[in-house]
C-alpha positions in Angstrom: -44.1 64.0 -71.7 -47.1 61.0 -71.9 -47.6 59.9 -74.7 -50.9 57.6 -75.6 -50.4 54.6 -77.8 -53.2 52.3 -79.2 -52.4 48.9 -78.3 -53.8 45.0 -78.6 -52.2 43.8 -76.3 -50.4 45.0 -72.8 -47.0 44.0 -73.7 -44.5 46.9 -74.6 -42.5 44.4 -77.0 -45.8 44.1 -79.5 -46.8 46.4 -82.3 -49.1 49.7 -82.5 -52.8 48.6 -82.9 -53.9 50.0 -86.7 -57.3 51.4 -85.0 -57.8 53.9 -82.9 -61.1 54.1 -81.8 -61.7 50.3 -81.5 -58.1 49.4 -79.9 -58.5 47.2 -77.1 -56.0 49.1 -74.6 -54.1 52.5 -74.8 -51.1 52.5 -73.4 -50.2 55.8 -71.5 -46.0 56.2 -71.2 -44.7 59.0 -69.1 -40.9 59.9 -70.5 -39.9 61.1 -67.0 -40.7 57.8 -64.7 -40.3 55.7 -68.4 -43.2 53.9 -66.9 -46.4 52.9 -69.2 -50.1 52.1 -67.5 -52.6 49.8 -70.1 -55.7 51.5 -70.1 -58.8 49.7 -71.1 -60.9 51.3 -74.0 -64.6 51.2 -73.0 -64.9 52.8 -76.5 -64.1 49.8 -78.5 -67.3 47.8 -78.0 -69.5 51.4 -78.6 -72.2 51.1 -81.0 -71.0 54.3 -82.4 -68.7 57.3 -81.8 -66.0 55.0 -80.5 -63.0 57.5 -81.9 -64.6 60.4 -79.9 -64.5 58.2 -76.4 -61.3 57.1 -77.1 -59.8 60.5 -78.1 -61.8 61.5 -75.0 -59.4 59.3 -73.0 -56.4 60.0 -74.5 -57.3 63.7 -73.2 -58.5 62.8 -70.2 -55.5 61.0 -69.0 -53.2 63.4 -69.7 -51.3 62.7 -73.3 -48.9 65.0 -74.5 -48.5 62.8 -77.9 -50.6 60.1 -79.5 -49.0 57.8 -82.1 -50.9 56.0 -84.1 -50.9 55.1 -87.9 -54.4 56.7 -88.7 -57.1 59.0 -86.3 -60.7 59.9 -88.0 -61.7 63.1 -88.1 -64.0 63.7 -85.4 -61.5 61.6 -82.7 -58.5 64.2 -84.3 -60.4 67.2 -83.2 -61.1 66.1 -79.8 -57.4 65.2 -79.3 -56.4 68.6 -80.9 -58.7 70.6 -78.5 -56.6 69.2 -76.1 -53.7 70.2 -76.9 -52.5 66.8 -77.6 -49.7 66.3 -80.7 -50.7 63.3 -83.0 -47.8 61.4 -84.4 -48.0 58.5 -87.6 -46.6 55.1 -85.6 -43.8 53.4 -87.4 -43.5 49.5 -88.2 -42.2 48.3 -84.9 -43.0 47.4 -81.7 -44.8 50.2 -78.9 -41.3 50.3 -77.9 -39.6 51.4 -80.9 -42.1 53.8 -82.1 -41.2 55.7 -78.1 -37.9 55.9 -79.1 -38.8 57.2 -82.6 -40.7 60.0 -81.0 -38.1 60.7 -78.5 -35.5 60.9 -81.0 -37.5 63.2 -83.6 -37.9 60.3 -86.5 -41.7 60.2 -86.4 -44.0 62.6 -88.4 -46.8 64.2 -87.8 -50.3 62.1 -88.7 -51.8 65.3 -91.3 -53.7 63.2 -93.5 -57.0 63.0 -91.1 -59.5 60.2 -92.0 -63.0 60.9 -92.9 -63.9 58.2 -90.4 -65.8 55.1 -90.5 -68.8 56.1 -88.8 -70.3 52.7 -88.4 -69.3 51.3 -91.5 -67.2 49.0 -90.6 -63.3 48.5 -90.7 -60.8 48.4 -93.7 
C-alpha cells in the first residue's frame, strides 16, 4: 500500500503538516519496500486551486491512503475519484501516524471542509 502524507519537512521523525493543499512536501510511503520519497508540492505557492493540484498528486503518484487531519471539499473529490482512502492523522510524528494506519487505529477523515478558496488559512 502508498500512502500520501502532507509534510513540512522531509524528515520521517516530524509531525503531519495541518494543510493539505499548501503543504510544502508529500511524503509517499510504500508499506511493501517501507521506503518514503518527499515529493515537492508545486501546488502550495498556486494562486488558487492548490487542494485540487495537490490531491492531483496524491493521485497521480499512486496513493492508496492519504492521512491528513483536514482535506477541503473539492481536493476530497479528486482523491476519491481515485480511489484513494482518506484517513484523519493522529498527534504524532509521519512515523506514528504509518503505524496507526497499519495497525487499524486511525479513522476515516468524513467531516470534508468547505475549503478556503483563497481566503486564507485558519
Amino acid at each position: 500500500m502508498k500512502i500520501a502524507i502532507p509534510v513540512n519537512d522531509k524528515s520521517m521523525d516530524k509531525g503531519v503538516c495541518p494543510s493539505f493543499g499548501r503543504a510544502p512536501y508529500f511524503l509517499v510511503y510504500d508499506t511493501e519496500t517501507k521506503k518514503g520519497d518527499f515529493i515537492d508540492n508545486g501546488a502550495a505557492s498556486s494562486q488558487g486551486g492548490a487542494g485540487i493540484k495537490a490531491a492531483q498528486l496524491i493521485v497521480d503518484n499512486g496513493a492508496d491512503a492519504l492521512i491528513t487531519p483536514r482535506c477541503g471539499e473539492n481536493a476530497a473529490s479528486v482523491i476519491k475519484t481515485g480511489q484513494v482512502r482518506i484517513y484523519r492523522s493522529i498527534e504524532g510524528s509521519i512515523q506514528e501516524n504509518i503505524y496507526a494506519l497499519q495497525d487499524g487505529r486511525l479513522s476515516v477523515l468524513d467531516e470534508i471542509q468547505a475549503g478556503f478558496h483563497n481566503h486564507g488559512g485558519r
